[in-house]
N, C-alpha and C positions, 0 to 999 in steps of 0.2 A: 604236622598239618595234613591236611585232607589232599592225598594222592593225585597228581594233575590226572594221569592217565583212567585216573575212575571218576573225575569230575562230570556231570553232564555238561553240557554244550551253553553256554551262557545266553539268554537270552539278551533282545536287542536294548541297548538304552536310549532313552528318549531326553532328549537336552532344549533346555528354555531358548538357548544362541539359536537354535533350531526353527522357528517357529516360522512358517507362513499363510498367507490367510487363506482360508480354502479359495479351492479354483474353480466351486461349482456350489452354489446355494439353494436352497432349498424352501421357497415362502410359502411350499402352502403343503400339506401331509391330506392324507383321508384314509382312514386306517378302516378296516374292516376283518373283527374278528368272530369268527365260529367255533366258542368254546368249547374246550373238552378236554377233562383234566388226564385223557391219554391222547389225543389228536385234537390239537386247535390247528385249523389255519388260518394265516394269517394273510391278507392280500393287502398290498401297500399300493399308493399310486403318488407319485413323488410328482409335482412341476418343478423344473431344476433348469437353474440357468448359469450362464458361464459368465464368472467373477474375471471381469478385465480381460484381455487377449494372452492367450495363450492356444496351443493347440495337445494338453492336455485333458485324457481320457475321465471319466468320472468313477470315483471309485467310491463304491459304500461298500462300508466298513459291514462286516459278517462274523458271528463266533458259533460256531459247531452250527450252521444253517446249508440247506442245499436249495438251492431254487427249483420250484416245479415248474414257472412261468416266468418270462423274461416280456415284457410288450414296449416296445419305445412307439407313443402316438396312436395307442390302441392296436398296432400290429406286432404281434406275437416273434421272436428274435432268436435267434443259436448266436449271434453277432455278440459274445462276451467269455469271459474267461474270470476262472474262480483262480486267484492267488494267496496263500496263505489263508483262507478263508474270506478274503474281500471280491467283492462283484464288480467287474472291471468292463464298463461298459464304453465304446469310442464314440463320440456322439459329432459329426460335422457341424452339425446348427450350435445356436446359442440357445436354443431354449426348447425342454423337449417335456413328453410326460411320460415317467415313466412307471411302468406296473411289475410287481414281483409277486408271488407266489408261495409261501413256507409251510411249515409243516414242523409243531413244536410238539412238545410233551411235556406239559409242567411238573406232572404229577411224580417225574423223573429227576424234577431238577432239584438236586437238593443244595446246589450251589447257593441258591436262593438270590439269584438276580434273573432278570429279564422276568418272564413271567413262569411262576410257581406256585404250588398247592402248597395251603397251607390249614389245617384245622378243616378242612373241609370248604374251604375258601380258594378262590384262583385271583390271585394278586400279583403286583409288580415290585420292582427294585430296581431301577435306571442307572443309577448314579454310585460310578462316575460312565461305567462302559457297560452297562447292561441292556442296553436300549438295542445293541446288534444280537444279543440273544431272542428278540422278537423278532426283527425285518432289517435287511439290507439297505443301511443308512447312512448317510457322513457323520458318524456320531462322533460330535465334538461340538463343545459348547458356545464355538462360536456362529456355530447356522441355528440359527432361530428361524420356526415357522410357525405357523396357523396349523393346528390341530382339530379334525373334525374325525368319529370315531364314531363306528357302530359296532353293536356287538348282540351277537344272538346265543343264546344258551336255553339251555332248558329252565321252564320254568320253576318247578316243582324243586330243583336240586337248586337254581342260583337266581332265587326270585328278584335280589338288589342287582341292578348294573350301574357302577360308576365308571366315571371317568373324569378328564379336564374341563373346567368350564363352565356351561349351563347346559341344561337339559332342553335340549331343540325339537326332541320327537321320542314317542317310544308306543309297542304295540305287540299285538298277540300274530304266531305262525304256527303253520301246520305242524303237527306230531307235540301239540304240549308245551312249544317251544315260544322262547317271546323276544322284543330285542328292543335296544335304548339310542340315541345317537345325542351326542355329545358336541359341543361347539365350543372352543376352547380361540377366542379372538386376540389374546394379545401373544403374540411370536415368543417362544420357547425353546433352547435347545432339548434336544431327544433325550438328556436325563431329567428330567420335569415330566416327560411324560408318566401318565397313570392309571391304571386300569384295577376295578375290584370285581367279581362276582360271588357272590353265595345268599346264605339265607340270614340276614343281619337285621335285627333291629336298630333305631335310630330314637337316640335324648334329641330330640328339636325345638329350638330355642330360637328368635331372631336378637338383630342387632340393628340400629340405628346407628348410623356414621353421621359425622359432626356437621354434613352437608343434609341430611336428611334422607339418608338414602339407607332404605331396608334390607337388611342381610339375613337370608336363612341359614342356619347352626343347626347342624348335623350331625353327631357322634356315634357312629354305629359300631355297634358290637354283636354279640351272641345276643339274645334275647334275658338269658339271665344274669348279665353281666350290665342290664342295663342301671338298676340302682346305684352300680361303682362310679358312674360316667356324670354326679353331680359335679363334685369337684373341678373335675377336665373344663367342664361346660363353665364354670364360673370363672377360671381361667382364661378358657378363650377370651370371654368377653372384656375381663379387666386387660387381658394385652393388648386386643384391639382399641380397647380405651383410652389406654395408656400410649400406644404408639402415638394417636391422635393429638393426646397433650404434648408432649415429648417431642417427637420427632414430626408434627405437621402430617402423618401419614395414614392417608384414610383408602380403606378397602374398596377392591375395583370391579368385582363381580358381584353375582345377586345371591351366591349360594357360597358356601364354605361348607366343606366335609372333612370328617376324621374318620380316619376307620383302624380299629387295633387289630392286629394278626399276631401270633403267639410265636413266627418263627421268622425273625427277623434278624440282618446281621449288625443293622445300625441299632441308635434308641430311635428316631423316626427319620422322614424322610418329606423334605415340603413344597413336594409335588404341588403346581397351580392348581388352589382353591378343591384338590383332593390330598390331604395330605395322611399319610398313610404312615402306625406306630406301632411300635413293638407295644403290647398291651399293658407291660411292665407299666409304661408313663401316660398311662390313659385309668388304670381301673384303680380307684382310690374306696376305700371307707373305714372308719374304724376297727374293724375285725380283721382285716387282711394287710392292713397298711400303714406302714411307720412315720412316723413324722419326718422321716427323710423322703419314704416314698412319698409322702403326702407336697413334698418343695421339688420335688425333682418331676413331679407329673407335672405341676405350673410352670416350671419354670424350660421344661422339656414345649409345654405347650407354646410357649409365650416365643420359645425362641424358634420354631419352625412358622409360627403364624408371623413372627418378624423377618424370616425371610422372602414375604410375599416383595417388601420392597429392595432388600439386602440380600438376596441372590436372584430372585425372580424377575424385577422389573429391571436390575439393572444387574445382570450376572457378571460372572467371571471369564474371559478371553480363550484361555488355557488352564490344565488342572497347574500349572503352575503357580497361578493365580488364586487357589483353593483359600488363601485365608481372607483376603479380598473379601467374601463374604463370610467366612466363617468363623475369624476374627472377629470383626467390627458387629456379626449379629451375637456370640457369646457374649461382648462386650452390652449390648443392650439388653439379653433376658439377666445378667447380674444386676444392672441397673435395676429392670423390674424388677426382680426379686428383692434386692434390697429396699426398695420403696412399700413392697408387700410386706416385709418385717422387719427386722432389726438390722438395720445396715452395718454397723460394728459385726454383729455376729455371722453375715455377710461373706463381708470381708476378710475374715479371718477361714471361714471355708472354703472359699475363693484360693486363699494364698495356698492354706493345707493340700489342695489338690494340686493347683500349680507344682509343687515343693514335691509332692508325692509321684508324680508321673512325669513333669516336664522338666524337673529340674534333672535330676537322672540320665533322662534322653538327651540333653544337651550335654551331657559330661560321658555320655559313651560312645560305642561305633558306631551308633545309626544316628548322631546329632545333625543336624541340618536348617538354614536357616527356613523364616517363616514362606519366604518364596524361594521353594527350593533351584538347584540346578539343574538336574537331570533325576530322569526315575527308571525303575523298572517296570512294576505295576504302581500305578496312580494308586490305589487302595491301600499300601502299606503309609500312604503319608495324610491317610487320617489321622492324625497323631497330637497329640498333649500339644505340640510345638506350634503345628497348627492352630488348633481353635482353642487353647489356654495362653500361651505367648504372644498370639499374635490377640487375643482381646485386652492384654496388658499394654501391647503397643499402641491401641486405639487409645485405650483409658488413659497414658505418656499423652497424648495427644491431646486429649482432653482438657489435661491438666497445666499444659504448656499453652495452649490456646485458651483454656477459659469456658464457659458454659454457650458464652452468647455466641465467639465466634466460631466455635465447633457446630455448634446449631447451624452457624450460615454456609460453614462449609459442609457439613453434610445437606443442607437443603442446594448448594450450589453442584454437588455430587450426583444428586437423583436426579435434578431438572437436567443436567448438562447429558446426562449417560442413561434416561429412560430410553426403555426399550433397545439397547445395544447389550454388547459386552466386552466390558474394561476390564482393567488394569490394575493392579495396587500402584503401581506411578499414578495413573489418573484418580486415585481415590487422594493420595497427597498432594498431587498440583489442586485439588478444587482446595483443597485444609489451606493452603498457601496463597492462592489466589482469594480465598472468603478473608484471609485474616490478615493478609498483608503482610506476614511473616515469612524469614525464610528458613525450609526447613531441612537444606540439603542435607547435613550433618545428620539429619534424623532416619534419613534414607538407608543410613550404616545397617540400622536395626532387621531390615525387609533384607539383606543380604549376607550379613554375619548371623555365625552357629555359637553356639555357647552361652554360657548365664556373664555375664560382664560383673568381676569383683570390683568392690570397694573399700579401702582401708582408711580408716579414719582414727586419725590421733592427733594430740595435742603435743604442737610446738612454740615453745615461750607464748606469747600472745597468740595465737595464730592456730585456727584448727587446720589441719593438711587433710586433703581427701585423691587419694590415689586409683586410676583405675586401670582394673586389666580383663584382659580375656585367655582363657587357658587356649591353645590350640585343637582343633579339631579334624575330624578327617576332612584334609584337603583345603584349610584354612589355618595360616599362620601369620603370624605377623598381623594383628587385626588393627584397625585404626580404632581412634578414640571414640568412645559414643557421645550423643547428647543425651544424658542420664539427669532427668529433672529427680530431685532428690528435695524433699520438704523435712526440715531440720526445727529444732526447738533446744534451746540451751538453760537450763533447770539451775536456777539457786536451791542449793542442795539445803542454806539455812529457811528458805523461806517456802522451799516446797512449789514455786510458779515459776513462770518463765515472762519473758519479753513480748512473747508474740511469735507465732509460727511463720516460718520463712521460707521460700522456693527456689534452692539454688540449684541451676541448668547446667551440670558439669558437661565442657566441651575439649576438655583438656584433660591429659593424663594424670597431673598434677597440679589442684587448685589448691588458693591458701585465703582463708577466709578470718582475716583481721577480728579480734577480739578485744572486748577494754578490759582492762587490768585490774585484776582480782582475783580469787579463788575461782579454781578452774571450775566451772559450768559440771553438771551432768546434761550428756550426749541423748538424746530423743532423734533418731535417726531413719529416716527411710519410715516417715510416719503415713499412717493410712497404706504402707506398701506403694509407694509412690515410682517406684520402678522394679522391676523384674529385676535383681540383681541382688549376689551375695555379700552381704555387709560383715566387715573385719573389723575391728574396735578393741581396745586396747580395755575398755570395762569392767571395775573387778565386779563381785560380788556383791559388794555394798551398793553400786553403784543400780546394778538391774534391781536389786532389792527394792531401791530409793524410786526406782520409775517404776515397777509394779506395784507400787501404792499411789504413786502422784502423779503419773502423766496423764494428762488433760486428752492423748489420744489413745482410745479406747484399742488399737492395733499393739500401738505401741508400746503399750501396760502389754496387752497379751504376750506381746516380742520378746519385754524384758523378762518375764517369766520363765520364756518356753527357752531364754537362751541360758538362763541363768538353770534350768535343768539341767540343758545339754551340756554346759560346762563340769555340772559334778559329772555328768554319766560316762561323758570321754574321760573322765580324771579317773571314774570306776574302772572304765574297762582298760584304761592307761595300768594302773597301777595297783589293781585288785580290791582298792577300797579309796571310800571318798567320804567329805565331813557333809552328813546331810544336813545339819541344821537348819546350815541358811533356805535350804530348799522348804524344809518344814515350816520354819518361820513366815514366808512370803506366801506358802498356802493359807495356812492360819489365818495371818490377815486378808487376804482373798476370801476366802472361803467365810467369815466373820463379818467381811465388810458388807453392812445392810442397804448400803446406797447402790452397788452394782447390780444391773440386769441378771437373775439368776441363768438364762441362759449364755450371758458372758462369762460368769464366775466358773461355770460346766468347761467352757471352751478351756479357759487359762487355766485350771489346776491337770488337766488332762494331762500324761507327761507323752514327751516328743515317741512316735512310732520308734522301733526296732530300724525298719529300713533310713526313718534321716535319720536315726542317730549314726548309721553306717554311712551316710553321705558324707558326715563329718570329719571318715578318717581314710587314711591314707590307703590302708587295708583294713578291709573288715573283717571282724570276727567274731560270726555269729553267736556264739554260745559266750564269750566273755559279755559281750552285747547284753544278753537277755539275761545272765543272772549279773548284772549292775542295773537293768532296767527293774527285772523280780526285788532286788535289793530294798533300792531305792522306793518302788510301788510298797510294796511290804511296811517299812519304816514309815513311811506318811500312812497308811493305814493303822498302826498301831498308834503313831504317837497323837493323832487327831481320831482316833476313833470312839470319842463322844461327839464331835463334832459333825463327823459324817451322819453320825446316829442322829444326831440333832434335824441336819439337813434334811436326812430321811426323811423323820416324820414331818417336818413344819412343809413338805411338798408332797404331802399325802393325795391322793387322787381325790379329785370330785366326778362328776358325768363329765366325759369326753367331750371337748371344745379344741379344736384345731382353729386357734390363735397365738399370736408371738408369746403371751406368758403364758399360755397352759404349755406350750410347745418348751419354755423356759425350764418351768417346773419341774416337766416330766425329765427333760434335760441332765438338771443338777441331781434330781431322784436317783437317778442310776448310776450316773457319774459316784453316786455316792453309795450304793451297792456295790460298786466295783469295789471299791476302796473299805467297806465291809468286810467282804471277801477276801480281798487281798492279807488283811489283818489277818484272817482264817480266826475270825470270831466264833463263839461256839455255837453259835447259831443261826450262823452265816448261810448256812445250805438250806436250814429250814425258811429260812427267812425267804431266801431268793425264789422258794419251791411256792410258798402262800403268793407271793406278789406273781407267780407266772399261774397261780390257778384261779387269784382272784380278778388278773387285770380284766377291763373292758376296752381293753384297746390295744392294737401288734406292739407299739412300742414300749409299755412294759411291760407284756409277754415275751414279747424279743430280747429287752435286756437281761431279763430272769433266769431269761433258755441260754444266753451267752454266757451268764456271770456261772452256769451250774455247768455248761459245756467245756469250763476251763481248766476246772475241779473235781475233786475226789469225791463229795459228797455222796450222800445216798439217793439221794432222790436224781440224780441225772439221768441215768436211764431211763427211769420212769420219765420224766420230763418229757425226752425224747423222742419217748414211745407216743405218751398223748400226743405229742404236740402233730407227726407224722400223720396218727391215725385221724385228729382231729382235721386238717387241711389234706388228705393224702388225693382229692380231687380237685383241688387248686395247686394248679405246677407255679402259679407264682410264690406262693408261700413256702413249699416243697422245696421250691429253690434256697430260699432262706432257712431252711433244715441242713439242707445239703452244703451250704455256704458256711452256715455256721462252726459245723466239727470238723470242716474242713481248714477253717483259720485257729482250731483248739491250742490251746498250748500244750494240752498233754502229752506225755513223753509217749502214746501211742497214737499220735494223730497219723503218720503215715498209712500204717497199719488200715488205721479204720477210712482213711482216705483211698488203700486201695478197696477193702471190704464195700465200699461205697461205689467203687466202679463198677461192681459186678452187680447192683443191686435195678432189679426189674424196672425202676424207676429213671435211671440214669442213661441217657441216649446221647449218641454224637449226632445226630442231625438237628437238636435243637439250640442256639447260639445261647440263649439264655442258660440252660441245664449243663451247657459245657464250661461255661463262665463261673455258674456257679460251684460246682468242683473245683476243676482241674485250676482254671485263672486265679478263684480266691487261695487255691491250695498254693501256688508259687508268689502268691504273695504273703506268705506264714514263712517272714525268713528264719525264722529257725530253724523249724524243720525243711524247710524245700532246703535250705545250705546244710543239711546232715551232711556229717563227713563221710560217710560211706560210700555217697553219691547216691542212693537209692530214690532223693527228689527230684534227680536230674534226671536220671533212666526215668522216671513216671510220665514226666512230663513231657520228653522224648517220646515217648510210644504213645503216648495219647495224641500229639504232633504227627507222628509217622499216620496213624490211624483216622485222624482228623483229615489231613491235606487233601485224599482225591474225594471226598465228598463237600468241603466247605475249606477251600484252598485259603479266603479269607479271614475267617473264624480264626484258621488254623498261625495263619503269619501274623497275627495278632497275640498270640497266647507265648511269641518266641523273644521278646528280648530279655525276659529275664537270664533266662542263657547264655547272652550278650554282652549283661555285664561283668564276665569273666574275670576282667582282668582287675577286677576290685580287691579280689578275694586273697588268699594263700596259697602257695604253689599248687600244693596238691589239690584245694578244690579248682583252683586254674586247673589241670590237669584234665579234673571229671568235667566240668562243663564245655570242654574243647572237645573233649572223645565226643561225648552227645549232640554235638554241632555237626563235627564232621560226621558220625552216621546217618542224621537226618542227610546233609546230603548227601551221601552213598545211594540214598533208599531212591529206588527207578522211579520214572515218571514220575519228580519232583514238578508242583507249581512252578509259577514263576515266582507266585508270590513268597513260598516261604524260600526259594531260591536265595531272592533279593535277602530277605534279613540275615540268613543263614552268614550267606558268603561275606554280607556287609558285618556281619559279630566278629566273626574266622581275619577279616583282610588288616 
């Protein structure tokens, strides 16, 4: 283990038992900035008054800032002291105003928070502690103020000034120079704030609120990027729509703005009534954008304009508090999204993700529950846990409560807690107090870490349903949950069931009475009805018998994907497995004419590499992926008329982004893959015509993946067009560079380092580092080579990352993490690579925290 005497010096930890309310408030701000993307300053004038008695000093919070000017009441001050970087002013009155002074450099910042150049643009990034990268402030989310803001630049270089708000004044200054002010009336904490300047065109649309009241829609981008911003802009409007229906929630300003920036660390960020996005989830069209990017731009939109009232009007206390609103609003853009198309198909994305990121992080070192206990840096618990688990525990909610009384307690939520900032206890006393329910036992969830198992078997009459929780760091012995669990028990002669049923396990061991007969088949955890791993005693025949007949479209997909996973753990258990049954359940899947072709695409797809390694005890990469090749191969060959069939009967027409062309196009490739996989003989031709005829990224996209995986002749060539044809769009670029970087070929490393040296490839952009290096450690087979040579890659790109985007960087590290999954000896190489990251000087905090939390 990592040498105490070479350790750095641990930073300080920050604990929720902790928490008191500030001793100094802040209702009113007037910011005044002089841009300039090598010298802005910035002048702040704070009204600050004293919270209760106390004869504590005032301290705003400072990160790398020096004051030029200190004034308490317009008289200019030496009366203060810089501590660790905070402004420590002593003030005898209770209410003073005070004035600062700074002197920033965006154009330096490549941290990419407070404010930064980006693309030729000067923008912000608050949240969660970027706000004291601008001006010496109590930044913390529980002082909301009045935000008024002016800002002067040069005309000709930063013609757009936005900000918070509404536009209250704006006009022309000496030397070319011009300026905006901004009026921002309903109280904010200091990460909500927002500032844009450059030369940006605006899509402008308005909106009518269901009171009558007119909203201007604002999407700005580059100027030729303005055709991509249809899409975005139809979104907007269907989620403000939609929240209307839905949630009683109507828009409270006269203007709303979007604005895309191309070097961002989040997907966006939703700043009051300016909300600011990686461009990624704003620029949409058929030539550049996949039917994924095409649901994640709306659904990206849908969920930051739903934080106008689910973190904005009624925020969060403490980052402790982070899923408070981050939970409860992912739980609303799935809703929208699933009312936008196929909700089955949905939900089945929904879980895939859950499964793929959160379920992971709750079975290793950095699990933690959805309201954590203590942190190092706030920014490492953006995480899967957060805004994926904790929007499961809303939707538990939902489902325990009902549609009508979750409606009254979230409408008793926003009325009781407008314009403050709560709690997630105060978001469930309103759920309890609107439905008359009690939900202590549910509280277990917002405190306990881990995915919570469930064994379900059959005893004489009686099904038993057992639950447990694995131990986590610094959590053991966990109490029972309240796991609502929606069950269906299948006459196996007659193919139906009784009637779907919702039982609330509150007990470690419930027994649920059966009438006497041939035992039921099991429909379990339908629609995904709680966040938890379900145990079943199920042979074969049994998944088979629900992947053709259950009435819940989840469920079908479950029994499929489990009935895979069972041969592929039996492949890599014992070097071979009987695939029939596996074949046989695609067949009729893949035949059945009654199914949503975009559902039949979802269930024949077989389980990733990574959850089939969730499965076992130890993983092992390479048995993993040639039982997975096995398996993929054999259903290729033995349905490879079938696929053929699929092909053509979902042949392209003109490009329509709706749920069945989006279907179509789906199953089309889902069944190229499995072409290929056959290594039909003219598989590679095949894939090469459909990537030079398509008219749309998603099957040019699938074409470039299905030839990037293979030997074929035409891949390079592919390659080559596909680069030279987008090589001035970095969004698409990325999806070159994303792509051979998840290859399967036995020189994907190789060409993954060849790709870091390529003029194209930079560490200061979050998107282009993601697309390499983050899709590349998600390729477990190669990133787990036994050599260790994906662990050193990812290490040095980590060491190299951390002092320019310390965040980026602690984000790209728990695969390393999960160390202790593996076999000795790659246990071995991912431990060396832990501990030299921390060796390496002036380590963050942030990748500090992951580091030592994988290593402890």
């Amino acid at each position: 283990m990592l040498d105490a005497l070479n350790a750095p010096a641990a930073p300080a930890v920050i604990h929720r038992a902790d928490y008191q309310v500030p001793d100094w408030l802040v209702p009113d701000v007037a910011l005044d900035f002089d841009l300039d993307p090598a010298r802005t300053r910035v002048r702040a004038t704070l009204t600050v008054t004293r919270n209760g008695v106390h004869d504590r000093p005032l301290r705003l919070d400072g990160d790398g800032l020096t004051p030029l000017v200190v004034r308490i009441d317009g008289e200019e001050t030496a009366e203060w002291t810089l501590e660790e970087g905070v402004l420590v002013v002593a003030l005898p009155q209770d209410r003073a105003v005070i004035e600062t002074e700074v002197e920033i450099a965006p154009a330096t910042n490549t941290q990419l928070m407070g404010l930064y150049a980006s693309g030729g643009l000067l923008c912000t990034q608050c949240e969660a502690e970027g706000f004291r990268r601008i001006t010496f402030f109590p930044d913390r989310p529980d002082v909301l103020s009045r935000y008024t803001v002016r800002m002067a630049a040069d005309k000709a270089t930063y013609p757009v000034l936005l900000s918070n708000g509404d536009l209250t004044g704006s006009g022309e200054l000496e030397g070319g120079r011009h300026f905006a002010e901004w009026t921002d009336p309903f109280p904010k904490p200091s990460y909500l704030f927002a500032l844009v300047a450059g030369n940006l065109s605006a899509n402008r649309d308005r909106f009518t609120t269901m009171s009558g009241k007119p909203v201007d829609l604002a999407i700005w981008v580059a100027e030729a990027d303005l055709p991509r911003t249809h899409h975005a802009m139809e979104a907007l409007k269907a989620s403000m729509k939609w929240d209307e229906e839905v949630y009683g929630r109507e828009y409270d300003l006269g203007q709303f703005n979007i604005v895309a920036v191309a070097d961002f660390n989040f997907g966006a960020m939703e700043n009051k009534s300016l909300n600011i996005f990686n461009s990624r989830y704003v620029l949409a069209d058929p030539e550049t954008a996949t039917d994924i990017d095409y649901d994640n731009v709306a659904g990206v939109i849908a969920h930051e304009y739903f934080h106008n009232w689910s973190g904005n009007r009624v925020t969060c206390r403490d980052w402790f508090q982070l899923s408070l609103k981050e939970g409860f609003t992912v739980f609303r853009d799935q809703c929208f999204s699933a009312d936008q198309g196929s909700e089955a198909v949905k939900r089945i994305e929904d879980v895939r993700i859950l499964r793929a990121g959160q379920f992971p992080e709750d079975a290793g070192p950095l699990a933690h529950p959805i309201r954590p206990d203590s942190y190092i840096e706030i920014s490492n618990f953006y995480t899967a846990t957060i805004y994926n688990k904790g929007a499961e525990i809303i939707r538990m909610l939902h489902t325990m409560l009902g549609a009508l009384d979750f409606r009254k307690g979230t409408d008793l939520y926003f009325d009781r807690h407008d314009g403050t900032a709560a709690t997630c206890e105060d978001f469930v006393r309103a759920m309890e107090d609107a439905s008359g329910k009690d939900l202590t036992q549910f509280r277990n969830w917002y405190s306990v870490a881990g995915t919570p198992h469930v064994k379900a078997s059959f005893a004489g009459d009686a099904l038993v349903l057992e639950q447990s929780i694995p131990d986590t760091p610094g959590q053991t012995d966990k109490p029972a949950m309240a796991i609502p669990l929606k069950l269906a028990l299948f006459d196996r002669t007659t193919g139906t069931h009784a009637g779907e049923r919702l039982e609330v396990l509150t007990e470690r061991r419930t027994e649920i009475p059966l009438p006497a007969g041939e035992r039921p088949v099991l429909s379990i955890n339908r629609s995904f009805s709680a966040p938890i791993i379900v145990e079943t005693d199920r042979t074969a025949d049994d998944l088979a018998f629900l992947s053709a007949h259950d009435d819940d479209p989840f469920g079908r997909y479950e029994a499929m994907q489990q009935l895979m996973l069972d041969t592929l753990v039996a492949g890599v258990s014992s070097g071979k497995a009987d695939h029939a049954p596996v074949i046989a359940a695609v067949r009729n899947t893949l035949t059945n004419n009654a199914l949503d072709p975009a559902f039949i695409a979802e269930a024949v797809l077989l389980p990733s590499e990574a959850f089939i390694g969730d499965q076992m005890l130890v993983v092992d990469p390479d048995a993993i992926h040639a039982a997975r090749e096995a398996l993929r191969t054999d259903l290729g060959r033995a349905l490879l008329s079938h696929w053929q069939a699929a092909y053509a009967a979902h042949a392209p027409t003109r490009f329509e982004y709706s749920p069945s062309a989006k279907g179509a196009r789906r199953l089309r490739n889902v069944s190229l893959g499995y072409i290929a996989a056959a290594s039909a003989d003219d598989a590679g031709a095949q894939a090469f015509a459909q990537f030079e005829a398509a008219d749309n990224m998603t099957d040019r996209m699938a074409a470039l993946g299905t030839l990037a995986n293979g030997d074929a002749d035409q891949r390079v060539p592919a390659l080559d067009i596909f680069y030279n044809r987008y090589r001035d769009d970095a969004l698409v670029i990325d999806k070159w560079f994303s792509t051979q970087a998840l290859s399967t070929r036995a020189d994907t490393l190789a060409a993954v380092r060849e790709l870091q040296a390529h003029p194209d490839f930079t560490l200061t952009n979050p998107n282009r580092v993601r697309s390499l290096v983050g899709a590349f450690s998600m390729n477990q087979q190669h990133f787990h080579a036994a050599s260790g040579e994906g662990y050193r890659f990812l290490a040095d790109m980590l060491i190299a990352l951390d002092p320019l985007n310390p965040q980026t960087a602690a984000k790209l590290l728990p695969p390393l993490g999960r160390w202790r999954r593996f076999d000795e000896p790659r246990q071995k190489l991912m431990r060396a690579e832990l501990e030299r990251i921390l060796r390496h000087p002036g380590l963050s905090k942030d990748v500090f925290e992951q580091a030592t939390k994988s290593l402890a």
